[in-house]
matplotlib code that plots the C-alpha trace (Angstrom):
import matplotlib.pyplot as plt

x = [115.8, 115.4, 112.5, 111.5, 111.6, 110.5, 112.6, 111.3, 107.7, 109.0, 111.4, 110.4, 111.4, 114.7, 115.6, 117.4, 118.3, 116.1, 115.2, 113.3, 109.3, 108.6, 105.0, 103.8, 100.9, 99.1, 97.1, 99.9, 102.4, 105.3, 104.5, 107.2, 105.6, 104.6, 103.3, 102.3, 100.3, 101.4, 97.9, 97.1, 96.3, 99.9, 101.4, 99.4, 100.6, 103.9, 103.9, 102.0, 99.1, 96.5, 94.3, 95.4, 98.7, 100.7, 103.6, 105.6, 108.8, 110.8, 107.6, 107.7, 104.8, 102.0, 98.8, 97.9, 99.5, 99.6, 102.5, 103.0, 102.8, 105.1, 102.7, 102.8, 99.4, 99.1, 96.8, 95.9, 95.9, 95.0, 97.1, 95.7, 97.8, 101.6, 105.1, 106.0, 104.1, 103.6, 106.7, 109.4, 110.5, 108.5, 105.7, 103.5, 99.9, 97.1, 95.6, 91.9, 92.6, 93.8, 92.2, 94.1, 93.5, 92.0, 94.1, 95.2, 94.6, 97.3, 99.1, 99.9, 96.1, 95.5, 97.3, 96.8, 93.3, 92.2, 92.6, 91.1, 87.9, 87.8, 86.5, 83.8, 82.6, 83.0, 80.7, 78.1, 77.8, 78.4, 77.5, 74.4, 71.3, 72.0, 69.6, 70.3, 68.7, 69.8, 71.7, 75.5, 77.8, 81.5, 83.2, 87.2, 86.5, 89.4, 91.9, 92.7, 89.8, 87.4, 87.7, 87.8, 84.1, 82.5, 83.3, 81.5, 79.3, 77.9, 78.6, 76.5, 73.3, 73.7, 71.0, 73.4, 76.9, 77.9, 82.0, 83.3, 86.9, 89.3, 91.7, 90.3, 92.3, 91.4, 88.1, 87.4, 88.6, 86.3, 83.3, 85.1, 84.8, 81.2, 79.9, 76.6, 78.0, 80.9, 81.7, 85.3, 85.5, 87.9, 85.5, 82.4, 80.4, 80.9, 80.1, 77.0, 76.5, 76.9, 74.6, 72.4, 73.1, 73.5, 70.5, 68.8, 71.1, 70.6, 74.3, 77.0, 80.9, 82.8, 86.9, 87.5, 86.1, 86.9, 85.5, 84.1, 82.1, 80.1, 79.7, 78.1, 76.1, 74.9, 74.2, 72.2, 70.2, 69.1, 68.3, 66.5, 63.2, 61.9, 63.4, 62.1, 63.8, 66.9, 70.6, 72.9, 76.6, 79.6, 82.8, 85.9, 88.4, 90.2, 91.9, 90.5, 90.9, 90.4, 87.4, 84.4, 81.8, 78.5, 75.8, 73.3, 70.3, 71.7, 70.9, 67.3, 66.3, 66.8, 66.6, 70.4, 71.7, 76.2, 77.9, 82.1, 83.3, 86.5, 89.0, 86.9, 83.6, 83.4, 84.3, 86.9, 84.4, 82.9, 85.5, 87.1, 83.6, 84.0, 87.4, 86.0, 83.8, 86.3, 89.2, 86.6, 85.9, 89.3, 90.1, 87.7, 89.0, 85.9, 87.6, 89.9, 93.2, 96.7, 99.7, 103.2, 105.9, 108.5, 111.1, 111.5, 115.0, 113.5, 111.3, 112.9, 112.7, 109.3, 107.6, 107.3, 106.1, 102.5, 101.8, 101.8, 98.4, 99.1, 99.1, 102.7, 102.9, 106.3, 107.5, 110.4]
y = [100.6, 101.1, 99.5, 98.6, 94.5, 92.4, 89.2, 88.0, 88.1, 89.3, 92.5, 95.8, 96.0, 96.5, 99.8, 97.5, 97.6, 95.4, 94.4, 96.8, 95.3, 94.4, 94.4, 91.2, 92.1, 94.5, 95.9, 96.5, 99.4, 100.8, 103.6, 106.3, 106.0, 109.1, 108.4, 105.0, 104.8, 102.7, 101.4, 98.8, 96.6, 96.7, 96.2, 92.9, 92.2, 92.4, 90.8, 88.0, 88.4, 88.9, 86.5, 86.7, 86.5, 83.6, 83.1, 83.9, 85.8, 88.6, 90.6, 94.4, 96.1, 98.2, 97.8, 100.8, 104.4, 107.0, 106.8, 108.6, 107.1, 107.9, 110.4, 112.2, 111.5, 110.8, 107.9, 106.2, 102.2, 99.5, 96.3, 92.7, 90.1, 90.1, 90.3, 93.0, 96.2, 99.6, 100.9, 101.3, 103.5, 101.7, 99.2, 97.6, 98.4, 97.1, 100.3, 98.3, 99.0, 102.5, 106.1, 109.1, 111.3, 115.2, 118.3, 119.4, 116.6, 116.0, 113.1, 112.6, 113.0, 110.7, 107.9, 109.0, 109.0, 106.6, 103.5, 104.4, 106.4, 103.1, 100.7, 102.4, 104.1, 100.5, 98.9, 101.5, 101.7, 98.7, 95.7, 97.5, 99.3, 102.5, 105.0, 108.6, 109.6, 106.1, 105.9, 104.6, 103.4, 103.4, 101.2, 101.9, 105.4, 106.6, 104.7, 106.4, 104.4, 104.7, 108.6, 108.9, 106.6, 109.2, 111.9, 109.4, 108.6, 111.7, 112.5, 109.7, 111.3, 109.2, 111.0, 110.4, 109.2, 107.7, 107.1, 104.9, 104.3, 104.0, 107.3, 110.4, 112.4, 111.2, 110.7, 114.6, 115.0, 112.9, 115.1, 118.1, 115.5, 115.5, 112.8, 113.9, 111.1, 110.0, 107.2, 105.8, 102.3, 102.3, 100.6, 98.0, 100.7, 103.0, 99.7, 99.6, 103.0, 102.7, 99.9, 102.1, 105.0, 103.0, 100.6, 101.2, 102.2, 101.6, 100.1, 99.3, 99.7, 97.3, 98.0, 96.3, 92.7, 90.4, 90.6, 93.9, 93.3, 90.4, 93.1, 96.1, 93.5, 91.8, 95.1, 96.7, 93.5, 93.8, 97.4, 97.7, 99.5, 97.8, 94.6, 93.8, 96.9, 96.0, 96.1, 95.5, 94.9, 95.3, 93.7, 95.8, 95.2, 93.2, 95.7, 93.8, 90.5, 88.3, 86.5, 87.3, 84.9, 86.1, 85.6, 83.4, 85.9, 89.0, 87.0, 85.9, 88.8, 91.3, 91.0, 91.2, 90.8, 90.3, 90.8, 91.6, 93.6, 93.7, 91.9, 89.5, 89.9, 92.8, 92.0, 94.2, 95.7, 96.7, 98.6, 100.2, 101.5, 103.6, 104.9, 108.4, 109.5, 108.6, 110.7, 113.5, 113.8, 113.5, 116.3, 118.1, 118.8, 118.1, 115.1, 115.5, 113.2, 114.7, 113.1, 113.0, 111.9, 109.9, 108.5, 105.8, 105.2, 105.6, 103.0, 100.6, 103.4, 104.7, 101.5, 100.7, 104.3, 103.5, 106.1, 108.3, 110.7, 111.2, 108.8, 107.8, 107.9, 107.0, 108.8, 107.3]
z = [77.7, 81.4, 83.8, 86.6, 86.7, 89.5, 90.1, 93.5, 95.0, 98.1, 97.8, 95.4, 92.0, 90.5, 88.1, 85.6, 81.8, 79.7, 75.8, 74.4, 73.4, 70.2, 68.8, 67.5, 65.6, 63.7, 66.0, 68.8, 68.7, 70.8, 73.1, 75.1, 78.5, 80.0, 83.2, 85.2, 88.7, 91.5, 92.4, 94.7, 92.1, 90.6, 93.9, 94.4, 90.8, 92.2, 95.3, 93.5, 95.5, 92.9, 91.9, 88.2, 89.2, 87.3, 89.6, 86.3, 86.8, 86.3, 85.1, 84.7, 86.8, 85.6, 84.6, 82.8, 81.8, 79.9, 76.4, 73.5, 70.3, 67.0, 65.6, 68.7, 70.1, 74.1, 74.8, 78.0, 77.6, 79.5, 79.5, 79.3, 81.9, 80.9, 82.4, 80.1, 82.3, 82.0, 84.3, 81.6, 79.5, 76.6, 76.0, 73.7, 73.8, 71.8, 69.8, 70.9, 74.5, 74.4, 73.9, 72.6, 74.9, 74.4, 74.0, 77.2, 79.1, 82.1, 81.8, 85.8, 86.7, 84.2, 85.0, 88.8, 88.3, 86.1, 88.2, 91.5, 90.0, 86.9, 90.5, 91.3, 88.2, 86.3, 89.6, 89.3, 85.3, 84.6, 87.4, 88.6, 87.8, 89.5, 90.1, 90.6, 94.4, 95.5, 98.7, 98.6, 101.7, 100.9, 103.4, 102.9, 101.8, 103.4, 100.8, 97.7, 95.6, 98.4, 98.5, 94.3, 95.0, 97.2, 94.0, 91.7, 93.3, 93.6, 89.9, 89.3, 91.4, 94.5, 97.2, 100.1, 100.1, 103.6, 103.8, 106.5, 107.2, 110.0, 109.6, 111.1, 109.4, 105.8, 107.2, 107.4, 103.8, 102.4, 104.1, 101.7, 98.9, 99.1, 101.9, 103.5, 106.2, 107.5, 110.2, 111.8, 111.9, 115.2, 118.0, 118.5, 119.1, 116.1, 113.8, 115.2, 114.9, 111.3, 110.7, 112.4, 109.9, 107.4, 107.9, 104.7, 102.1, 98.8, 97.7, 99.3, 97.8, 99.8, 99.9, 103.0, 103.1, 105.6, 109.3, 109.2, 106.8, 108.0, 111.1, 109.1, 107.0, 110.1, 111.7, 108.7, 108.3, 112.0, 111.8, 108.6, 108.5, 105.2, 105.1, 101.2, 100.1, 97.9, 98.9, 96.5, 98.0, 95.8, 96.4, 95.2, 97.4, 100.3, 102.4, 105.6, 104.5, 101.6, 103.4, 105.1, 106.4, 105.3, 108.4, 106.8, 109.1, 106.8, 103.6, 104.8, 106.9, 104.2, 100.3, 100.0, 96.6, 96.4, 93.5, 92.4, 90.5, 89.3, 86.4, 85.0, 86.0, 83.7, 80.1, 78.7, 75.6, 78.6, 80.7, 77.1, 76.7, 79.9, 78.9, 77.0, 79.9, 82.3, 80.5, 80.1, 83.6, 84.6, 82.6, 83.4, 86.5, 88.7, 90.4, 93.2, 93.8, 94.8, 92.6, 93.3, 90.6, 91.5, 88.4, 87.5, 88.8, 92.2, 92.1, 94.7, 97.4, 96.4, 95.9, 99.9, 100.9, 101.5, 103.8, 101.6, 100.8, 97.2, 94.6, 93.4, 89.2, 88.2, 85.0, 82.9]

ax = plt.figure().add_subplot(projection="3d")
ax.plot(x, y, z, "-o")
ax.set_aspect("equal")
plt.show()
C-alpha cells in the first residue's frame, strides 16, 4: 500500500510504498481510510515537536480519520501514539477508540472537523465546570481551532464569546461565527484594550501561549472589577511560544485558577466519551469549517501550505 512516511524531522513526508498493517489483537481491525486531517497536532507529530513525540522514525502521520471497515460501516477513530498513522491507504484501529458514524454523515467534515472543535469541546466538558451564561475569551481565535471554539462555545451557552487574534481578515469571520467581541492582537495598545474588555471574563481558551499571554493575564488582573470572582485559564495551544512567564501579581491579585488540557491530561475513556456528540453535531451541520481535499500522492507539496483558510484532509 501507498502512504505518506516521514523519514527525517526536518523536510515533509514522502508518498512512498509500504507493508500493509497487520492487526495484532482482537480488538484491532484494518480500516480503508477515507479521509485524514492535517491538524496542527499532526504536523508537530511530524516535525517531532510534540511533546509525545519519541524521536522514533520513519513514522506515518495522522492522528485520527475517518476508514471504512470490511462490513462496510464508516467510523471515525482516534489513534493512541504510534509510527504507523492515519495518512495511508490503510490502518489499524482499535474498535474501543472508534465510532461508526451515522447515515449520512460526511466523511471530509468529519475528519476536517473533528480535531479542531475535539480542543475546545474536550476543555469545556471535560477539564472545567462550565456554566451556560459564563463569559469565554478565545485568544488565537483566528486559527482554525480557535474559530471552531467560538461555535462551541456558544453551543455550550457561553453569555459572551470575545475572540482575539492577529489577522483582520479572519478576525471578521469569526464575528459571523458568533463572537459578541472581537479584538486584533497587532499593537501595545489593542492588548490593553482587551484586558480592558476582557477584565472579567469568566474563562479563558488560550491557543497562543508565550509572551502574550503573560500580557492579557497581567492586564485582566489589573483591571478586574471583582477580584474574588473566578478565572479559569485553559492552556490548548502554543502558537506564540511554548513558554510564558506567569506574573506572580496576576496570580495573587485575582483568584486565577490554570489548568491544560490536551493528550494526557484527559484520560482517553474520557475523550471516547465525547466522540457521539461530537459526530452528531458535526453532522448536523450547525458547525462551520471550510475543507479542501488534497490526495494523498500530493502530500509532499500540500503539507507546507499553511496559509491556507481551509482545512487540508488528505484522501487516499
Amino acid at each position: 500500500m501507498y502512504a505518506a512516511v516521514v523519514s527525517s524531522f526536518d523536510k515533509p513526508p514522502a508518498y512512498r510504498e509500504i507493508p500493509s498493517p497487520v492487526p495484532q489483537t482482537g480488538d484491532e481491525l484494518i480500516v480503508d481510510v477515507v479521509a485524514s486531517g492535517l491538524h496542527r497536532r499532526v504536523r508537530s507529530q511530524a516535525d517531532g515537536s510534540h511533546y509525545t513525540s519519541s524521536g522514533e522514525l520513519p513514522l506515518i502521520p495522522g492522528i485520527d480519520g475517518v476508514g471504512r471497515a470490511a462490513d462496510g460501516t464508516l467510523r471515525y477513530f482516534v489513534l493512541p501514539d504510534t509510527t504507523m498513522g492515519a495518512m495511508a491507504e490503510q490502518t489499524v484501529i482499535d474498535q474501543r477508540r472508534s465510532l461508526v458514524l451515522p447515515d449520512g454523515a460526511d466523511p471530509i467534515l468529519v475528519a476536517a472537523a473533528m480535531n479542531p472543535m475535539m480542543s475546545s469541546w474536550i476543555a469545556l466538558r471535560q477539564r472545567i465546570d462550565f456554566e451556560p451564561g459564563q463569559s469565554v475569551l478565545i485568544l488565537g481565535a483566528t486559527g482554525s481551532s480557535g474559530r471552531m471554539a467560538v461555535q462551541v462555545a456558544k453551543r455550550l451557552g457561553a453569555g459572551e464569546v470575545i475572540g482575539a487574534g492577529r489577522d483582520a481578515q479572519r478576525l471578521a469571520a469569526v464575528s459571523e461565527l458568533g463572537a459578541d467581541t472581537t479584538v486584533r492582537l497587532d499593537s501595545a495598545a489593542a492588548v490593553d484594550d482587551l484586558a480592558r474588555i476582557a477584565r472579567d471574563v469568566d474563562v479563558v481558551i488560550d491557543y497562543l501561549w508565550g509572551p502574550i499571554t503573560a500580557e492579557v493575564m497581567a492586564g485582566i488582573a489589573s483591571n478586574r472589577t471583582e477580584p474574588g470572582k473566578p478565572l479559569t485559564w485553559i492552556e490548548i495551544g502554543s502558537v506564540a511560544g511554548a513558554s510564558t512567564e506567569i506574573p506572580s501579581a496576576a496570580l495573587r491579585a485575582m483568584r486565577l485558577q490554570i489548568v491544560g488540557s490536551g493528550q494526557g491530561s484527559v484520560p482517553a475513556r474520557d475523550i471516547l466519551a465525547e466522540l457521539p456528540a461530537l459526530a452528531t453535531e458535526i453532522s448536523g451541520g450547525g458547525f462551520q469549517l471550510d475543507a479542501r481535499t488534497v490526495p494523498l500522492a500530493d502530500v509532499a507539496a500540500a503539507w507546507n501550505d499553511t496559509d491556507a483558510e481551509a482545512r487540508i484532509v488528505f484522501t487516499p
